[in-house]
PDB file of N, CA, C and O in Angstrom:
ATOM      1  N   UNK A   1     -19.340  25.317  13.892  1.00  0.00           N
ATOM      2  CA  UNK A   1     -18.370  26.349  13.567  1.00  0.00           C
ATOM      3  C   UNK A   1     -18.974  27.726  13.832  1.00  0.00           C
ATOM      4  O   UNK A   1     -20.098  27.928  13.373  1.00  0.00           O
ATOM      5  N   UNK A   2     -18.546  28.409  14.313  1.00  0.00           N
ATOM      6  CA  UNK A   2     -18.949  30.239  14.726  1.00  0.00           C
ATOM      7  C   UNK A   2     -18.860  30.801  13.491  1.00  0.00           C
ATOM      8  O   UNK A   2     -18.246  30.469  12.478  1.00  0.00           O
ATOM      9  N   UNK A   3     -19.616  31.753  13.765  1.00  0.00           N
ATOM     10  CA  UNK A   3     -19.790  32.645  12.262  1.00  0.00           C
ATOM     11  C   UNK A   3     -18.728  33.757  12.378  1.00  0.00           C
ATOM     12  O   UNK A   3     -18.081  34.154  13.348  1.00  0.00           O
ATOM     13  N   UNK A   4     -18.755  34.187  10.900  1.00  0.00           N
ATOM     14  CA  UNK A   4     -17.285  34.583  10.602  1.00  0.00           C
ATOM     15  C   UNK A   4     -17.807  36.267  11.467  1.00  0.00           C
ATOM     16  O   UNK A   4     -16.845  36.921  11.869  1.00  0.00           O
ATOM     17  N   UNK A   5     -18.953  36.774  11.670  1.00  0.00           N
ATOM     18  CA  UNK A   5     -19.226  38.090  12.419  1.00  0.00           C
ATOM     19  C   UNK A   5     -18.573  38.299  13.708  1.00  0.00           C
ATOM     20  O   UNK A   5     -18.004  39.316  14.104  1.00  0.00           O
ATOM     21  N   UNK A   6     -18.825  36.634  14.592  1.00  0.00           N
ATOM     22  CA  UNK A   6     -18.901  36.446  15.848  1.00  0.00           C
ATOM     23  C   UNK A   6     -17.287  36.289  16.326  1.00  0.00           C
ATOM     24  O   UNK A   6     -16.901  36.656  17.436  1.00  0.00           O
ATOM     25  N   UNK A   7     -16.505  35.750  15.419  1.00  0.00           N
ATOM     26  CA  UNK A   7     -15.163  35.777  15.526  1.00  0.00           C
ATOM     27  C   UNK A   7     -14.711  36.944  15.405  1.00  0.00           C
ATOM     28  O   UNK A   7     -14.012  37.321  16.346  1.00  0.00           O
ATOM     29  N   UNK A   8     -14.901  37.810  14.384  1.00  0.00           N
ATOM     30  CA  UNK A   8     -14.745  39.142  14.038  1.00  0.00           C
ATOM     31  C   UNK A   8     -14.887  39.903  14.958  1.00  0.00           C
ATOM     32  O   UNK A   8     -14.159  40.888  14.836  1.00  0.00           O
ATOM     33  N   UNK A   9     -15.818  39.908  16.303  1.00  0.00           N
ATOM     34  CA  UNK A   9     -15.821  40.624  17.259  1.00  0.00           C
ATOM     35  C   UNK A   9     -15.205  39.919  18.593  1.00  0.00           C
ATOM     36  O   UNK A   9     -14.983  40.639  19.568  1.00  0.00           O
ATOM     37  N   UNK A  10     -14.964  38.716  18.645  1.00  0.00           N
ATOM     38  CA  UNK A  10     -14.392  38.017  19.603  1.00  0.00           C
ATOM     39  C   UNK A  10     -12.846  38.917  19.431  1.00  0.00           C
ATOM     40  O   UNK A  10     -12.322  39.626  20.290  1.00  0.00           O
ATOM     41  N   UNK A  11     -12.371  38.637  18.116  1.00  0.00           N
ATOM     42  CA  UNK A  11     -11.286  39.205  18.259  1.00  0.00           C
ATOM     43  C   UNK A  11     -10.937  40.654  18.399  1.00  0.00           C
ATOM     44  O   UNK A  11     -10.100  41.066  19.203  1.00  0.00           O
ATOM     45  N   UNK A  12     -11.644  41.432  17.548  1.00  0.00           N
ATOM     46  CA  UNK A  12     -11.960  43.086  18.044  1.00  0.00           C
ATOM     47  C   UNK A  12     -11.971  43.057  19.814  1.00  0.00           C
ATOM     48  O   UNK A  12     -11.077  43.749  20.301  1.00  0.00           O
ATOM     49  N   UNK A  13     -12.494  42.643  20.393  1.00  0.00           N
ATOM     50  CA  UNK A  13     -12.882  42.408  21.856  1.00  0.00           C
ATOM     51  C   UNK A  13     -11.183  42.357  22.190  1.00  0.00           C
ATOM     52  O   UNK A  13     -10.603  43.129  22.953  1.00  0.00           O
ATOM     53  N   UNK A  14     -10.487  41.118  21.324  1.00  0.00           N
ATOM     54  CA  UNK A  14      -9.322  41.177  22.594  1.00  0.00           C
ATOM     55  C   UNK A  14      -8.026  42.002  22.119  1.00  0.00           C
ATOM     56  O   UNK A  14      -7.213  42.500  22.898  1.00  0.00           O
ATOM     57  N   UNK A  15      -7.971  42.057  20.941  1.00  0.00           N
ATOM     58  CA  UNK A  15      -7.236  43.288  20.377  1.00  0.00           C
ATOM     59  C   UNK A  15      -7.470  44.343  21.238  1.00  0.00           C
ATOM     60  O   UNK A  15      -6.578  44.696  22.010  1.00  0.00           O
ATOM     61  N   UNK A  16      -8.827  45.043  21.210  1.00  0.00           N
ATOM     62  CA  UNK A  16      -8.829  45.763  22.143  1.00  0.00           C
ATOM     63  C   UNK A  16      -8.405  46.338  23.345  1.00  0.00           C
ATOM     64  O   UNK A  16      -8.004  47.450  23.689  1.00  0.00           O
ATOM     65  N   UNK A  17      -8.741  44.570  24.231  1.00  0.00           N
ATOM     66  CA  UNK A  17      -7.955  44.227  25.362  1.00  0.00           C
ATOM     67  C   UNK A  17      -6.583  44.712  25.692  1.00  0.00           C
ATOM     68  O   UNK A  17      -6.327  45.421  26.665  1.00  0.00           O
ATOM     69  N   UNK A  18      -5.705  44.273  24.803  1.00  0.00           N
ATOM     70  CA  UNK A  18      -4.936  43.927  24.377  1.00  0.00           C
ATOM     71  C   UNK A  18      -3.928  45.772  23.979  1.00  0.00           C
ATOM     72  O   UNK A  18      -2.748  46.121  24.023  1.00  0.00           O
ATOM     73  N   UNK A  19      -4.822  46.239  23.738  1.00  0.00           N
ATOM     74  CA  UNK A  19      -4.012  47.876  22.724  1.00  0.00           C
ATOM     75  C   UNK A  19      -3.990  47.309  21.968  1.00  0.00           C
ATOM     76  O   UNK A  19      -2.764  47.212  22.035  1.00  0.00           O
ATOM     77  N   UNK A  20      -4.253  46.652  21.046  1.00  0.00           N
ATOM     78  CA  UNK A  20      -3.513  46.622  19.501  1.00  0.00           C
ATOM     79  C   UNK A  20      -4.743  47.371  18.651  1.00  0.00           C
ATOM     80  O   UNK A  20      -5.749  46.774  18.268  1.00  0.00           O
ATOM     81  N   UNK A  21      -4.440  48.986  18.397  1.00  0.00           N
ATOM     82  CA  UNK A  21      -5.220  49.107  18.102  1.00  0.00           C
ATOM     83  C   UNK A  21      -5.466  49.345  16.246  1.00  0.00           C
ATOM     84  O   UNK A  21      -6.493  49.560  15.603  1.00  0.00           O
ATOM     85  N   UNK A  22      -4.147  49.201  15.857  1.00  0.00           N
ATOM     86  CA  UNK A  22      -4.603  49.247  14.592  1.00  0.00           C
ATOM     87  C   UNK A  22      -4.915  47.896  14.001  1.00  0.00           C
ATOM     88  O   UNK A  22      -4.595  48.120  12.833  1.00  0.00           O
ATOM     89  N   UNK A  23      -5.251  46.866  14.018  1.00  0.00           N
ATOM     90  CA  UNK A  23      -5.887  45.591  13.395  1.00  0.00           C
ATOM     91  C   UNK A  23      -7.040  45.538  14.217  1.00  0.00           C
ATOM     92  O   UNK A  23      -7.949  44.999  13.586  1.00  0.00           O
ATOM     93  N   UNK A  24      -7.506  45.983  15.749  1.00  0.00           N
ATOM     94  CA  UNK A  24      -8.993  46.182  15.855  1.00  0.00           C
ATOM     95  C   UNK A  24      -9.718  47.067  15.010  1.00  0.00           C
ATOM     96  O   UNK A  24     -10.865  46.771  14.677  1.00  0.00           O
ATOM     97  N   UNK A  25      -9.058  48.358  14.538  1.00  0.00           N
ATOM     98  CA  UNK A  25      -9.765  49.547  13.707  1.00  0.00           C
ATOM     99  C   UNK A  25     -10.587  48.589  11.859  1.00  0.00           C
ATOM    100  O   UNK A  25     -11.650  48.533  11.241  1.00  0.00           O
ATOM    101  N   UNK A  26      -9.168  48.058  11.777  1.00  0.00           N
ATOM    102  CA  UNK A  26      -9.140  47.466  10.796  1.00  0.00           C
ATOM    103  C   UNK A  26     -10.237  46.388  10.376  1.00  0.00           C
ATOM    104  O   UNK A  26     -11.033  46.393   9.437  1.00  0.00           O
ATOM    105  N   UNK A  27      -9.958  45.257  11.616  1.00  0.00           N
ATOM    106  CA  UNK A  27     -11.032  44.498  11.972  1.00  0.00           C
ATOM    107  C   UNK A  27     -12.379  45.177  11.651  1.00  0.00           C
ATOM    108  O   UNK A  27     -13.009  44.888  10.634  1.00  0.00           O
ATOM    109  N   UNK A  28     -12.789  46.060  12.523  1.00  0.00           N
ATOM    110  CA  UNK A  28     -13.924  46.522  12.550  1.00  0.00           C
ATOM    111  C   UNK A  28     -14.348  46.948  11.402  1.00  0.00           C
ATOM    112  O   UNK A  28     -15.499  46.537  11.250  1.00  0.00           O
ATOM    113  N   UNK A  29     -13.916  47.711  10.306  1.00  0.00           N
ATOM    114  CA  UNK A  29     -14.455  47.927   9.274  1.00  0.00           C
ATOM    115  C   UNK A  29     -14.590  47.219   8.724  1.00  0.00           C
ATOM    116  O   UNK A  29     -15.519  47.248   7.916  1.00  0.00           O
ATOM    117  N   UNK A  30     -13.674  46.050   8.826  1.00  0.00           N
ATOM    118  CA  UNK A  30     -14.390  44.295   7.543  1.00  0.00           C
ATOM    119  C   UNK A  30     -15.491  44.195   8.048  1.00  0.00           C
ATOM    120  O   UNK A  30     -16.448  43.898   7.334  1.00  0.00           O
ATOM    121  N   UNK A  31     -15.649  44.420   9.436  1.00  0.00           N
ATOM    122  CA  UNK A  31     -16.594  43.364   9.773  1.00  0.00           C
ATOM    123  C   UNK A  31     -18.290  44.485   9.628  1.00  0.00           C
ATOM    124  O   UNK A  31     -19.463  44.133   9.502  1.00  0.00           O
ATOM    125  N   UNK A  32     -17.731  45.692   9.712  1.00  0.00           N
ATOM    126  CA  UNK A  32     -19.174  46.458   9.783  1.00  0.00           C
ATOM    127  C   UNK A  32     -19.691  46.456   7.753  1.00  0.00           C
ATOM    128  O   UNK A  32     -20.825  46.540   7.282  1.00  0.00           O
ATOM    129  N   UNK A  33     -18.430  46.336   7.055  1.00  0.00           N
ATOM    130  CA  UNK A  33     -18.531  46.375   5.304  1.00  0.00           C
ATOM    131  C   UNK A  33     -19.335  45.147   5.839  1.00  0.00           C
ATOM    132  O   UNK A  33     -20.557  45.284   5.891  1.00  0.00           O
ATOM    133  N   UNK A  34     -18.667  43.701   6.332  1.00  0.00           N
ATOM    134  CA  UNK A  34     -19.844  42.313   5.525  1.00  0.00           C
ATOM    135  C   UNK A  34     -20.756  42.282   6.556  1.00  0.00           C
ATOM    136  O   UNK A  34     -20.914  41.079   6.766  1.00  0.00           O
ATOM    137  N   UNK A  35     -21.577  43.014   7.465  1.00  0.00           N
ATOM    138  CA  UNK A  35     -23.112  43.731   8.663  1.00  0.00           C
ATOM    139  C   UNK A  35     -23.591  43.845   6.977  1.00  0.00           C
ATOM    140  O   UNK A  35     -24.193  42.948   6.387  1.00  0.00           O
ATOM    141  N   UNK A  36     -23.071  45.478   6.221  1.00  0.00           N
ATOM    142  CA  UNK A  36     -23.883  46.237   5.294  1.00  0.00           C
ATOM    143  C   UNK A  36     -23.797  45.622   4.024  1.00  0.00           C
ATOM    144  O   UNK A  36     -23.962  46.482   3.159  1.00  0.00           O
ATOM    145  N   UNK A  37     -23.559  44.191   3.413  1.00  0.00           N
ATOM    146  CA  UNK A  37     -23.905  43.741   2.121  1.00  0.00           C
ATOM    147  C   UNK A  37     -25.510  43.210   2.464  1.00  0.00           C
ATOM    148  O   UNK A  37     -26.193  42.759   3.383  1.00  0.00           O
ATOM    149  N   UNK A  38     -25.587  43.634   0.942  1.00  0.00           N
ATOM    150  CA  UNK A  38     -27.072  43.800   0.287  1.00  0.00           C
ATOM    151  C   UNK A  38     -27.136  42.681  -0.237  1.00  0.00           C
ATOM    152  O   UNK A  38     -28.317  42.335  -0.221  1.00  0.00           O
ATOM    153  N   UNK A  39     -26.248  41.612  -0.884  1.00  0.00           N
ATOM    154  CA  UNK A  39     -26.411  40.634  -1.650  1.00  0.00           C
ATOM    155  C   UNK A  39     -25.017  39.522  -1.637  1.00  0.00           C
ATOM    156  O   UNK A  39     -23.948  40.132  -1.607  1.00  0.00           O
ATOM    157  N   UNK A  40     -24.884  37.910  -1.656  1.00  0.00           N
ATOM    158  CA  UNK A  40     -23.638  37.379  -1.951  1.00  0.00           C
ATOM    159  C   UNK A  40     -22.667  37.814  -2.274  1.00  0.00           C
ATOM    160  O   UNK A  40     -21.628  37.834  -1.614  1.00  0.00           O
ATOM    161  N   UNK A  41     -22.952  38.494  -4.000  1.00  0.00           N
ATOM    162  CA  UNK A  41     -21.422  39.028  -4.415  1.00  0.00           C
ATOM    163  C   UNK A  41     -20.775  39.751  -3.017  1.00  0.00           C
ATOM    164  O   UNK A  41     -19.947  39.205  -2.288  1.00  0.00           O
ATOM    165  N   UNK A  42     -21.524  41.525  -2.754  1.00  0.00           N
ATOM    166  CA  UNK A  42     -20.936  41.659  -1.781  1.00  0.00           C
ATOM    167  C   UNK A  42     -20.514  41.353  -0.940  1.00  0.00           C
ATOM    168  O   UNK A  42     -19.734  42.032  -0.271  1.00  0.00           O
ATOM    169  N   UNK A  43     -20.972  39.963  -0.626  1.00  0.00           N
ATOM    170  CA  UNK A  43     -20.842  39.281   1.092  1.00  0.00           C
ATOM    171  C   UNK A  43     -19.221  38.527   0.234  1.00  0.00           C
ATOM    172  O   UNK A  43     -18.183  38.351   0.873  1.00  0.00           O
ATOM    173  N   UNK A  44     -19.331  38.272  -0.898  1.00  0.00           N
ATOM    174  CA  UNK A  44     -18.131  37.356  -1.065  1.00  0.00           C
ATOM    175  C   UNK A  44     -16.831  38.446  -1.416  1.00  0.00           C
ATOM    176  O   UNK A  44     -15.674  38.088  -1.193  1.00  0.00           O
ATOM    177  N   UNK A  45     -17.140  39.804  -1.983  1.00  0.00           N
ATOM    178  CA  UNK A  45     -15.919  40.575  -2.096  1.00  0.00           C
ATOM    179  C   UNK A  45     -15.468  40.882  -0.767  1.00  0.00           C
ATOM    180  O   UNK A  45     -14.266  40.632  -0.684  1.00  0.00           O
ATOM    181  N   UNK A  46     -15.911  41.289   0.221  1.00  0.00           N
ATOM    182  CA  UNK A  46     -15.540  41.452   1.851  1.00  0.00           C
ATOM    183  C   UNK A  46     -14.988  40.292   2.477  1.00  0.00           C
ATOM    184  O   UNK A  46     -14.543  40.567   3.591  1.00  0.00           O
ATOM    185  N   UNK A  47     -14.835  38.881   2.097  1.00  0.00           N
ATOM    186  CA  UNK A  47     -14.763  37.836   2.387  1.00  0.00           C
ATOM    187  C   UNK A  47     -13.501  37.965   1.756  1.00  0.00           C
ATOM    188  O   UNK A  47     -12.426  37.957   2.355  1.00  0.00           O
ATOM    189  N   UNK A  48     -13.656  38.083   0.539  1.00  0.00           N
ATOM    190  CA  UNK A  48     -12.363  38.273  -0.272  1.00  0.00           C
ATOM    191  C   UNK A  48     -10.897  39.006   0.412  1.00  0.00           C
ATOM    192  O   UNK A  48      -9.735  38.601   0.374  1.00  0.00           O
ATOM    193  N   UNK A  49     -11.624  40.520   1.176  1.00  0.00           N
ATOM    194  CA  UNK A  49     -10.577  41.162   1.203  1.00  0.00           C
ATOM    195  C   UNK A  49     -10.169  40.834   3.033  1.00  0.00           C
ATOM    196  O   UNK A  49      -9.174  41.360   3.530  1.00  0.00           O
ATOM    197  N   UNK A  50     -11.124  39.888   3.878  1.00  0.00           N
ATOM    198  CA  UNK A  50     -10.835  39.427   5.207  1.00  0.00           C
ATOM    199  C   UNK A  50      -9.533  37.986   4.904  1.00  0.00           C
ATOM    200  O   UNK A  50      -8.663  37.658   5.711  1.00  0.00           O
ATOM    201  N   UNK A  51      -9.759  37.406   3.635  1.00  0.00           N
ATOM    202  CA  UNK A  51      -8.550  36.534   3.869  1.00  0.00           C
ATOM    203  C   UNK A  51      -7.674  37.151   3.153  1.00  0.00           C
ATOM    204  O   UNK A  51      -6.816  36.372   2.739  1.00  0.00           O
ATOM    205  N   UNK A  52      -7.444  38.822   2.653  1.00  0.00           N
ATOM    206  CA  UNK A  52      -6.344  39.124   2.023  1.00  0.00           C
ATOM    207  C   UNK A  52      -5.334  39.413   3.330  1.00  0.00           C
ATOM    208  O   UNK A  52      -4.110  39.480   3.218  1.00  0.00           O
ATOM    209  N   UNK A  53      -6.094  39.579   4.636  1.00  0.00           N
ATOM    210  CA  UNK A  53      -5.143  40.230   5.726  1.00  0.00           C
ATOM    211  C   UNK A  53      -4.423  38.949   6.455  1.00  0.00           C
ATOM    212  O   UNK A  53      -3.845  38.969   7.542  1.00  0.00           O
ATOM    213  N   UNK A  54      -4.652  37.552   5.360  1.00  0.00           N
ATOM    214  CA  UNK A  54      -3.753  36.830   6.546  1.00  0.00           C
ATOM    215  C   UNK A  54      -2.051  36.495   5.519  1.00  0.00           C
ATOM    216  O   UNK A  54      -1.167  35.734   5.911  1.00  0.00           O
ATOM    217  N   UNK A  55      -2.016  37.242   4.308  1.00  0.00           N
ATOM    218  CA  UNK A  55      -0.981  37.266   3.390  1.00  0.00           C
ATOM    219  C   UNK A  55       0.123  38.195   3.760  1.00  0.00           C
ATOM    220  O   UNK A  55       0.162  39.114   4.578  1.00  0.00           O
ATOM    221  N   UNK A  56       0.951  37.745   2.996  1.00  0.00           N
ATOM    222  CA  UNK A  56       2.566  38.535   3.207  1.00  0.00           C
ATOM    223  C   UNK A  56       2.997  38.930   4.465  1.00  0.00           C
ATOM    224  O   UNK A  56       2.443  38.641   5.525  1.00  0.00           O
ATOM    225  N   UNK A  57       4.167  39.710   4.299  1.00  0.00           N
ATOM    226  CA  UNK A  57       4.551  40.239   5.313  1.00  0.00           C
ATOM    227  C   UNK A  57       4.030  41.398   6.291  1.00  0.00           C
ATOM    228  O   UNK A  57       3.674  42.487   5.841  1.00  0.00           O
ATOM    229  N   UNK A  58       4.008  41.069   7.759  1.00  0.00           N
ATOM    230  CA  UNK A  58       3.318  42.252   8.153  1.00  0.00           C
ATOM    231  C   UNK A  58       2.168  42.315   8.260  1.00  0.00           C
ATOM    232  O   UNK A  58       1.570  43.339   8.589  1.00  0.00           O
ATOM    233  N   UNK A  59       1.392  40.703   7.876  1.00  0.00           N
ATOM    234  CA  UNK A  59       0.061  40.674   8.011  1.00  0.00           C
ATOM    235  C   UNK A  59      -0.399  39.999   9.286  1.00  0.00           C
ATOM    236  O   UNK A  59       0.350  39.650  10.198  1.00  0.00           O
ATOM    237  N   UNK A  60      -1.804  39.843   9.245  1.00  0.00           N
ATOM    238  CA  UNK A  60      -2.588  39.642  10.512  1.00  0.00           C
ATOM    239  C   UNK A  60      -1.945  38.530  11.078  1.00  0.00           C
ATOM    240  O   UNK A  60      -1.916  38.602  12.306  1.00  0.00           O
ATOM    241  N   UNK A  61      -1.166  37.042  10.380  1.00  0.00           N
ATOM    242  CA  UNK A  61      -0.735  36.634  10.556  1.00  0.00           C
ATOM    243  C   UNK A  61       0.660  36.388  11.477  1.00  0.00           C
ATOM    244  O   UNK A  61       0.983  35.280  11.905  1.00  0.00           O
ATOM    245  N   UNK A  62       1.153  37.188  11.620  1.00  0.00           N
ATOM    246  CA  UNK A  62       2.183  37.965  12.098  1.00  0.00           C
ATOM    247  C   UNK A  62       2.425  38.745  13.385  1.00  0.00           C
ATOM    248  O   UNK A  62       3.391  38.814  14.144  1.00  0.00           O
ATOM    249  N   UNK A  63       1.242  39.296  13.372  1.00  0.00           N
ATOM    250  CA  UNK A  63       1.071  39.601  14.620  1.00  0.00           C
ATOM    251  C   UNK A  63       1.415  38.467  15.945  1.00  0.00           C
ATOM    252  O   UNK A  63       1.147  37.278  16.123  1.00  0.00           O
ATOM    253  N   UNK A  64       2.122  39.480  16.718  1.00  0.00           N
ATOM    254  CA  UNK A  64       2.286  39.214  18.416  1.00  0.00           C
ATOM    255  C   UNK A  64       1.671  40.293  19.316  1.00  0.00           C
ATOM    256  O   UNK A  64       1.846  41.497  19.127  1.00  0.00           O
ATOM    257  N   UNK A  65       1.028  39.837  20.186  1.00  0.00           N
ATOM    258  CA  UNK A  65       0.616  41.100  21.090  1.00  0.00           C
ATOM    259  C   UNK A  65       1.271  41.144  21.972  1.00  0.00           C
ATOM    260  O   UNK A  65       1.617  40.142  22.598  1.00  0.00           O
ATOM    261  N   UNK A  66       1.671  42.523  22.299  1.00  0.00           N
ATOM    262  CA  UNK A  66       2.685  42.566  23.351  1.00  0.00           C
ATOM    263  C   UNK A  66       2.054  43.870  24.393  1.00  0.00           C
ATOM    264  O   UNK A  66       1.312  44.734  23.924  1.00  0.00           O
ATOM    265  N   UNK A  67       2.423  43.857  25.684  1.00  0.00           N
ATOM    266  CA  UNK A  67       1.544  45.043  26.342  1.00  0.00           C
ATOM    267  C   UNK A  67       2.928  45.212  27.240  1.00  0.00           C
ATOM    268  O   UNK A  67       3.492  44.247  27.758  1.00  0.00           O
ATOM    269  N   UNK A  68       3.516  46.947  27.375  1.00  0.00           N
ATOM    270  CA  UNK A  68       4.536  47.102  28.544  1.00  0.00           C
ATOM    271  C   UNK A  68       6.063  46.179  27.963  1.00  0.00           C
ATOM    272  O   UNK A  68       6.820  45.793  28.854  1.00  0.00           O
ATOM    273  N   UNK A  69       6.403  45.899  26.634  1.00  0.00           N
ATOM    274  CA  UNK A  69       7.746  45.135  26.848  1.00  0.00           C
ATOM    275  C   UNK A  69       7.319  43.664  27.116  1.00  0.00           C
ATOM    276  O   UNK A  69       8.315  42.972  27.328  1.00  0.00           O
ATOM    277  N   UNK A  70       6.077  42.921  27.177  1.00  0.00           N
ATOM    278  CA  UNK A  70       6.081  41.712  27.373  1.00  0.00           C
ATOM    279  C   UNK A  70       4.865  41.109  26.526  1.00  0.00           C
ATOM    280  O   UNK A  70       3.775  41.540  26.149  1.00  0.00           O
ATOM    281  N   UNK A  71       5.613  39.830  26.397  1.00  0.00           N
ATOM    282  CA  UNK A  71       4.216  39.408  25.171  1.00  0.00           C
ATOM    283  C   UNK A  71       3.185  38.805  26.178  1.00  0.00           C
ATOM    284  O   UNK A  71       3.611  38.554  27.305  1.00  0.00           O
ATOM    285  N   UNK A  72       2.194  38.608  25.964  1.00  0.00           N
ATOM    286  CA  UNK A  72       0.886  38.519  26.420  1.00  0.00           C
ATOM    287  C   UNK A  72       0.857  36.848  25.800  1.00  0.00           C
ATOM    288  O   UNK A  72       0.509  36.475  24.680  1.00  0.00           O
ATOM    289  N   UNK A  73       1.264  36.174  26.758  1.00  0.00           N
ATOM    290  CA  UNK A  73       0.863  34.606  26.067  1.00  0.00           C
ATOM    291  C   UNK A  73      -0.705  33.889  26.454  1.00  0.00           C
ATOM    292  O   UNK A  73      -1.032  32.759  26.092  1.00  0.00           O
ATOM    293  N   UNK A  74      -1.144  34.364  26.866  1.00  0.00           N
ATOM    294  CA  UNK A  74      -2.795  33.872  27.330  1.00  0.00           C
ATOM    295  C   UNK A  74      -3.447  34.228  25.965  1.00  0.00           C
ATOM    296  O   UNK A  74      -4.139  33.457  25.299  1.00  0.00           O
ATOM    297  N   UNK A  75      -3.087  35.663  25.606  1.00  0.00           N
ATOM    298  CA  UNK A  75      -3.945  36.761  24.723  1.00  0.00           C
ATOM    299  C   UNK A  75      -3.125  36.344  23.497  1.00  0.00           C
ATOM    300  O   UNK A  75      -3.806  36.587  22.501  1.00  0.00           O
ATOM    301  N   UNK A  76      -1.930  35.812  23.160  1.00  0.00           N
ATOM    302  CA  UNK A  76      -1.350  35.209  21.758  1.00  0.00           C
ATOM    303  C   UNK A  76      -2.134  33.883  22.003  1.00  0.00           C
ATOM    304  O   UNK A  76      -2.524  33.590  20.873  1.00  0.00           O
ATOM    305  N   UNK A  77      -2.497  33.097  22.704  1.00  0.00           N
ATOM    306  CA  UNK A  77      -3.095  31.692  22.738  1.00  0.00           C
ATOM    307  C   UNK A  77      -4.657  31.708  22.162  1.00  0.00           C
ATOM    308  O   UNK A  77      -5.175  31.015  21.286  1.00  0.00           O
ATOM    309  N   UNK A  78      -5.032  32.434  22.730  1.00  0.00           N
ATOM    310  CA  UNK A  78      -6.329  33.147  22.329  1.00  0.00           C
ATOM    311  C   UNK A  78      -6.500  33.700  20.471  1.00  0.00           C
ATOM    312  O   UNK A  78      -7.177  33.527  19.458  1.00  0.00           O
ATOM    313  N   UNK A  79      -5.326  34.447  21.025  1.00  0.00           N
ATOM    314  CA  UNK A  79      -5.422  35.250  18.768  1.00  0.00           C
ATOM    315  C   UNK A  79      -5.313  34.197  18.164  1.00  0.00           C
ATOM    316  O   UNK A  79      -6.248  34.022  17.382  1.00  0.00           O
ATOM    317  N   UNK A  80      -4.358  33.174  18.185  1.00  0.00           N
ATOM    318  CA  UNK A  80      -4.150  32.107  17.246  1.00  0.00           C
ATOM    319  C   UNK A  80      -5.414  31.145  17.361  1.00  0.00           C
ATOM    320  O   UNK A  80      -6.014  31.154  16.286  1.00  0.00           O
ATOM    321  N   UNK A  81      -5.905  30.474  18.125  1.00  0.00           N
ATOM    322  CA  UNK A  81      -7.129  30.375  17.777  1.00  0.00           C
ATOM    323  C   UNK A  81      -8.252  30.816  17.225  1.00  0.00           C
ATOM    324  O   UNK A  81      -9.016  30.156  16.520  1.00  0.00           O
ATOM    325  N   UNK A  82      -8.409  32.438  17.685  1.00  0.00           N
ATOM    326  CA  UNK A  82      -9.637  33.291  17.301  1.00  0.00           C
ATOM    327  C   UNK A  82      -8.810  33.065  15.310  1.00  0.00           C
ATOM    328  O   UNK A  82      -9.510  32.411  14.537  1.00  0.00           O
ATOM    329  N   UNK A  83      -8.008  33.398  14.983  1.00  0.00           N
ATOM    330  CA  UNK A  83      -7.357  33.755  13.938  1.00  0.00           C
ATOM    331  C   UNK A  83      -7.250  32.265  13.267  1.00  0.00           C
ATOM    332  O   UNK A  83      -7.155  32.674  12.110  1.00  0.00           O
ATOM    333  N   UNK A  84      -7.210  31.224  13.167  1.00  0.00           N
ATOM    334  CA  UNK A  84      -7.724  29.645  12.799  1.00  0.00           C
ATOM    335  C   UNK A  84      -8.985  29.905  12.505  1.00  0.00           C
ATOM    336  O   UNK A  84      -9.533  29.645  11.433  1.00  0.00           O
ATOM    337  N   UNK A  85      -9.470  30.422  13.447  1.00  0.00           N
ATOM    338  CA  UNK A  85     -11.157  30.109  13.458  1.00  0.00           C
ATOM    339  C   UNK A  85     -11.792  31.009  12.171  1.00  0.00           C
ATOM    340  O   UNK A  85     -12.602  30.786  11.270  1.00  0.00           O
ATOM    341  N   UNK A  86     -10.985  32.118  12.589  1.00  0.00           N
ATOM    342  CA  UNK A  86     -11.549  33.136  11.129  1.00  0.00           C
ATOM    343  C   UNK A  86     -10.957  32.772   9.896  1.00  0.00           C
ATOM    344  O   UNK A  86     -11.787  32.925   9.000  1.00  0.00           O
ATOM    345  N   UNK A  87     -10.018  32.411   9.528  1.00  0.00           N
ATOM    346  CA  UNK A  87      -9.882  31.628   8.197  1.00  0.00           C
ATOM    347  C   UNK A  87     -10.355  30.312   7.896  1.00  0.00           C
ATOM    348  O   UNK A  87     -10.219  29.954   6.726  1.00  0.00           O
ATOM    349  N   UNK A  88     -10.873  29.527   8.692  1.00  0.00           N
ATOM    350  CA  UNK A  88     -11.485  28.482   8.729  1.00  0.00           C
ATOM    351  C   UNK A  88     -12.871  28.716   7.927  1.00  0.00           C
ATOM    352  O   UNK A  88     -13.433  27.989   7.108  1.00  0.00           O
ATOM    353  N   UNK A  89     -13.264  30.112   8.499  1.00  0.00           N
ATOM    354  CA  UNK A  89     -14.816  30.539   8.123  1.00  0.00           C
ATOM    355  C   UNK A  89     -15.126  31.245   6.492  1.00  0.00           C
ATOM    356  O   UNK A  89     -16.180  31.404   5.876  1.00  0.00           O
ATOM    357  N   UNK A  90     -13.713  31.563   6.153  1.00  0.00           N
ATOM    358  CA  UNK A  90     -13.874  32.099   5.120  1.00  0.00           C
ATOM    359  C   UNK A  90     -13.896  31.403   3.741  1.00  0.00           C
ATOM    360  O   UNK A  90     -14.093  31.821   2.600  1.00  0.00           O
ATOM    361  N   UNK A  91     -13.545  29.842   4.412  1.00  0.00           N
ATOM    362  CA  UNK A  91     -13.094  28.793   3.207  1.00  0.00           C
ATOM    363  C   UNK A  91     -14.559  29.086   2.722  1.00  0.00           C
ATOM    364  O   UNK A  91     -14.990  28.551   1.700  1.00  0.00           O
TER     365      UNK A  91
END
C-alpha cells in the first residue's frame, strides 16, 4: 500500500494537471501539516481532518475534473483511484 504522503502528492500532481486548483491548495496544506508533526497525536489529528474532506456535500468526494467544458475521463479515472487509495491509507 503507498503512503498516505505519496498519494497526497500523486494527487496534488494531477489536480494540478488538471486546474483544479482549489483542492490542490488544500491538498497541500494537509499534506505539508502531517511532513511537520512532531509526534502520533499530531500525525493522527491531520489524519483526522484528511478523511474529514471525503464527507458531505461538496466534498473531495464529489469532485469531477473538468478542463474547457469537458470532463477529463483519463484524469477522473486516475482521481478515483488516487482518492480510494487515500482513504484506504487513513483507515
Amino acid at each position: 500500500m503507498k503512503s498516505t504522503e505519496l498519494i497526497l502528492q500523486q494527487l496534488i500532481t494531477l489536480l494540478e494537471k488538471s486546474e483544479e486548483t482549489n483542492w490542490s491548495v488544500s491538498l497541500r496544506s494537509l499534506m505539508l501539516a502531517l511532513n511537520q508533526c512532531a509526534n502520533d497525536s499530531e500525525r493522527n489529528y491531520v489524519r483526522s481532518q484528511l478523511k474529514r474532506i471525503f464527507g458531505g456535500m461538496g466534498s473531495f468526494s464529489d469532485l469531477v475534473l473538468y478542463k474547457n467544458a469537458r470532463v477529463l475521463v483519463v484524469e477522473n479515472n486516475q482521481l478515483e483511484t488516487l482518492r480510494r487509495a487515500l482513504y484506504e491509507s487513513l483507515k
